[in-house]
C-alpha positions as CSV (number, residue, x, y, z in Angstrom):
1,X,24.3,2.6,1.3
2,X,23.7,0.5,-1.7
3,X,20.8,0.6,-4.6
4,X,19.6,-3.3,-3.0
5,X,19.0,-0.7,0.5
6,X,16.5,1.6,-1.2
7,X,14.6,-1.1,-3.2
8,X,11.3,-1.2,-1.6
9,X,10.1,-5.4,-1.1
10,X,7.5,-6.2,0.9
11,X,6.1,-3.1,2.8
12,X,3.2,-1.2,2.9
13,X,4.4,1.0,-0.1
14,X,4.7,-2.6,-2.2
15,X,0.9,-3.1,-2.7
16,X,0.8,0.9,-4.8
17,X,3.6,-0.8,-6.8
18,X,2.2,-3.8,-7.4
19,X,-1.2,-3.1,-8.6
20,X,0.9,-1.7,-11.5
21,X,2.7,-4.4,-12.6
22,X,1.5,-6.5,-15.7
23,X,1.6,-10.5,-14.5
24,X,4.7,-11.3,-16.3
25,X,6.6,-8.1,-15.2
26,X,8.8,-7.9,-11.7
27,X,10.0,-5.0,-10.0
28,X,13.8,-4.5,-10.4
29,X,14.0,-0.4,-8.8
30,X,11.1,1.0,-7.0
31,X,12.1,3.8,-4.8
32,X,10.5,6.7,-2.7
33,X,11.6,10.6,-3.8
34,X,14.4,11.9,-1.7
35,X,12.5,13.2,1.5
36,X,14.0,17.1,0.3
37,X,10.7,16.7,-2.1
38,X,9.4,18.1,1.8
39,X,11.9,21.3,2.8
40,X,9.1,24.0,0.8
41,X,6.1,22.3,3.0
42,X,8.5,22.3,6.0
43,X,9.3,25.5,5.6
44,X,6.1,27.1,5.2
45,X,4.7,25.6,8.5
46,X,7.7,27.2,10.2
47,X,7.1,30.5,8.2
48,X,3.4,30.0,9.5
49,X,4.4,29.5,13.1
50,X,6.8,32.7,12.9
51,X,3.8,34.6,11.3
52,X,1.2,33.4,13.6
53,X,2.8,34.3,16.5
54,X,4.1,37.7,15.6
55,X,0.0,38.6,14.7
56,X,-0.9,36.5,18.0
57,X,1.0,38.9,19.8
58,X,0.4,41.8,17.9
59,X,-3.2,41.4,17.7
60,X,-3.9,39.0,21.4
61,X,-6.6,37.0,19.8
62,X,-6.1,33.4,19.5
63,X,-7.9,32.1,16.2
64,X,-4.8,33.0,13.9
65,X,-3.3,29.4,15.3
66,X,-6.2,28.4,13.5
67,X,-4.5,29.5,10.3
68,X,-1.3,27.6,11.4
69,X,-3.4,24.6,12.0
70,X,-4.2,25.0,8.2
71,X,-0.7,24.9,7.3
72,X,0.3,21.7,9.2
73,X,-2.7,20.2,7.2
74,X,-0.7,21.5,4.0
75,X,2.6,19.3,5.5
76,X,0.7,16.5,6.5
77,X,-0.9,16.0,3.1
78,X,2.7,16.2,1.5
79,X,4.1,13.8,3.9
80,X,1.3,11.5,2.6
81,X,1.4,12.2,-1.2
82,X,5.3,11.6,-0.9
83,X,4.8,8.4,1.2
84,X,2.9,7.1,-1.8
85,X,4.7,8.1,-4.7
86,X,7.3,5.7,-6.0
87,X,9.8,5.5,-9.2
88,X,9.5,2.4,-10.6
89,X,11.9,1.0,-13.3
90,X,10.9,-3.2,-14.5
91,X,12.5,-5.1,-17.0
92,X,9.8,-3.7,-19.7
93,X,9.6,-0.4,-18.7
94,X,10.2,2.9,-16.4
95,X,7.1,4.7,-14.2
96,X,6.4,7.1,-11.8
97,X,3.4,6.6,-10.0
98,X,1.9,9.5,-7.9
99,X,-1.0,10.9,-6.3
100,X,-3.1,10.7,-2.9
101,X,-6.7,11.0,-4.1
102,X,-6.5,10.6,-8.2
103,X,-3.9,8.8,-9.1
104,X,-1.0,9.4,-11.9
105,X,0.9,6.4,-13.4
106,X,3.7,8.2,-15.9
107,X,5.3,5.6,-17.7
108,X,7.4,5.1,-20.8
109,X,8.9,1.6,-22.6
110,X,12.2,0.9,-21.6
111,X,12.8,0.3,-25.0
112,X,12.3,3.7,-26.2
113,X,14.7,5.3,-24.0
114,X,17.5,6.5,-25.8
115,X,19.3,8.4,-23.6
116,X,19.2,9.1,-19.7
117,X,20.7,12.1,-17.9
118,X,21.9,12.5,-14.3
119,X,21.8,15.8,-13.1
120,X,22.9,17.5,-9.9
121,X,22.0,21.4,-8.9
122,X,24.7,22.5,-6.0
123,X,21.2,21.8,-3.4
124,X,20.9,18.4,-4.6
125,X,24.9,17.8,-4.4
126,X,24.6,18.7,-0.6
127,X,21.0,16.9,0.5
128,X,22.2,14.4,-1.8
129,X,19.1,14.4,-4.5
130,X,19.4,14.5,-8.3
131,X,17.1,14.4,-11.3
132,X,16.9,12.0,-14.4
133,X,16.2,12.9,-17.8
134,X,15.2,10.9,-20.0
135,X,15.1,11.2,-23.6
136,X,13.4,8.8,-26.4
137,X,12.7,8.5,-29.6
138,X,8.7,9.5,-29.6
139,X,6.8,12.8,-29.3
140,X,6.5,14.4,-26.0
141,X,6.6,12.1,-23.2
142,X,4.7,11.7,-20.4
143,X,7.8,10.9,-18.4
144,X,10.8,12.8,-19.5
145,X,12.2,14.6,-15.6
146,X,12.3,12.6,-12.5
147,X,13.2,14.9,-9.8
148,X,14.7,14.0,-6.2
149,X,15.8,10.9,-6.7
150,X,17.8,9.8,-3.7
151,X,21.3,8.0,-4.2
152,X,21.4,9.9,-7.3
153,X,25.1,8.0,-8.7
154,X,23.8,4.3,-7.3
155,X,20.6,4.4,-9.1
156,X,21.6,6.2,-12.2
157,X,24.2,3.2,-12.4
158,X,21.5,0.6,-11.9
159,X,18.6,2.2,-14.0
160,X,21.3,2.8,-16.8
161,X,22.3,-0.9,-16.6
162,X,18.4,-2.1,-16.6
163,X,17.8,0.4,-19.7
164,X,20.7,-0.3,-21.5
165,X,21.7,-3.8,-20.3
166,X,25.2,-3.0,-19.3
167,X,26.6,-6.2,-16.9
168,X,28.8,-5.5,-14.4
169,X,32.1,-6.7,-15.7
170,X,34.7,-7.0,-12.4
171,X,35.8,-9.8,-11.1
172,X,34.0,-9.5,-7.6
């Protein structure tokens, strides 16, 4: 799978990326979190349905499902916050936009990034995620990590070309 096959174009995410975008400005990356952002939410609604069961048993009432009920809630409002977050890179400049009810746009001139960073924890070499770090030349920055980012290499390649304006030299 290529970079060109996780560039989101027309969908429903397109319209949270474009209300972003200054007139002049075009999307070159926008691209969904790697869906690992969801194993902690996953995995407490499994915990939940272990531990509800075990005190459904223990206790024979039924309202503790109730509390399971509560954690599914917990996934579902993940699945949505992750459904709308996107990482954004255009020819000006790099964002992360997140956030279900109040949103967040992060974002930082692509010409003060001076240095970019891929890296890969042994997790993110398996599910295949990594996180970028990005350095400038300002203060603190309001986007310095970016983590799960699917296709880690690909993109790293692509957003490193956009930022620095490397051309692909071969022949092909």
């Amino acid at each position: 799978m290529n970079v060109q096959d996780m560039v989101v174009f027309r969908d429903a995410g397109s319209r949270t990326v474009d209300r972003y975008l200054m007139s002049h400005e075009g999307r070159v990356i926008a691209v969904r979190r790697h869906p690992a952002v969801l194993l902690t939410p996953v995995a407490v609604v499994v915990v939940g349905l272990v531990a509800c069961a075990l005190l459904s048993a223990a206790v024979g009432t039924a309202w503790v499902w109730w509390l399971w009920v509560v954690t599914l809630g917990y996934l579902m409002w993940k699945v949505l916050a992750w459904s709308i977050e996107f990482f954004l890179v255009t020819e000006h400049r790099v964002m992360v936009i997140r956030g279900v009810l109040s949103r967040t746009v992060a974002m930082m001139p692509l010409a003060k990034v001076t240095d970019i960073k891929l890296e890969r924890s042994l997790t993110g070499r398996l599910l295949g995620y990594g996180e970028f770090v990005m350095e400038s030349a300002g203060q603190k920055q309001a986007l310095r990590n970016v983590k799960f980012m699917p296709y880690p290499e690909q993109l790293y390649l692509e957003v490193s070309s956009v930022i620095f304006g490397a051309e692909d030299a071969s022949p092909d």
